[in-house]
N, C-alpha and C positions, 0 to 999 in steps of 0.2 A: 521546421520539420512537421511532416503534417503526417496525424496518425491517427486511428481506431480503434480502440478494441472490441477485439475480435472475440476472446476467447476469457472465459468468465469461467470459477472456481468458487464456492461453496465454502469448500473445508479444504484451505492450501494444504493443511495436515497430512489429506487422505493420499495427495502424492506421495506421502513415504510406504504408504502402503502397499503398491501397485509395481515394487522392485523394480524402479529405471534412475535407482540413484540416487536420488534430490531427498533433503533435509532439511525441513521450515525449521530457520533461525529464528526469526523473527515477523511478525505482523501487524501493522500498524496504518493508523488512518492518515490522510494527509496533512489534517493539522499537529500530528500525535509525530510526526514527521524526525529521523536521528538531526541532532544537533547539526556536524556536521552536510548536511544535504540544505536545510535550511537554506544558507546563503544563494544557493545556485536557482532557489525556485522562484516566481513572480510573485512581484510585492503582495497581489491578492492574496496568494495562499498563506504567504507569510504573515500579514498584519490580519487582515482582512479574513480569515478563514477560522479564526478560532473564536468569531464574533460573528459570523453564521452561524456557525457549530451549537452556540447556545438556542439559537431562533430554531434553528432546523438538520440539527445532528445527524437525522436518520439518512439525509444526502451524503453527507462526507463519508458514514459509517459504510457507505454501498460502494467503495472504493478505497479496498485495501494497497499497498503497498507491502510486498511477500521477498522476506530475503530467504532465500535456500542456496545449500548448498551441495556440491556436487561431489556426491562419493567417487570415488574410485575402486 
């Protein structure tokens, strides 16, 4: 699958503020990644990724992973 991103956020937060629903559960970096997910991603990020992380942290930190959740 081949993909972009496109669209970039600051403070996932500030979406709760702007009333279209959404609720940050959680925020975390790729190596900081739920146990669970772990398994499904590539061996780099897996092994490999929290041994960048110490060389050059300010990389991974510049790409969050945002779980929110949908009011109704």
């Amino acid at each position: 699958m081949a993909a972009r991103m496109q669209w970039a956020c600051d403070d996932p937060r500030a979406l709760e503020t702007r009333n279209v629903g959404l609720r940050l559960l959680e925020s975390r970096s790729f190596p900081q990644t739920q146990p669970g997910l772990r398994p499904r991603m590539p061996f780099a990020f897996r092994f490999l990724a929290p041994l960048v992380m110490l060389h050059n942290g300010k990389w991974f930190d510049a790409y969050k992973v945002n779980l929110l959740q949908v009011e109704t």
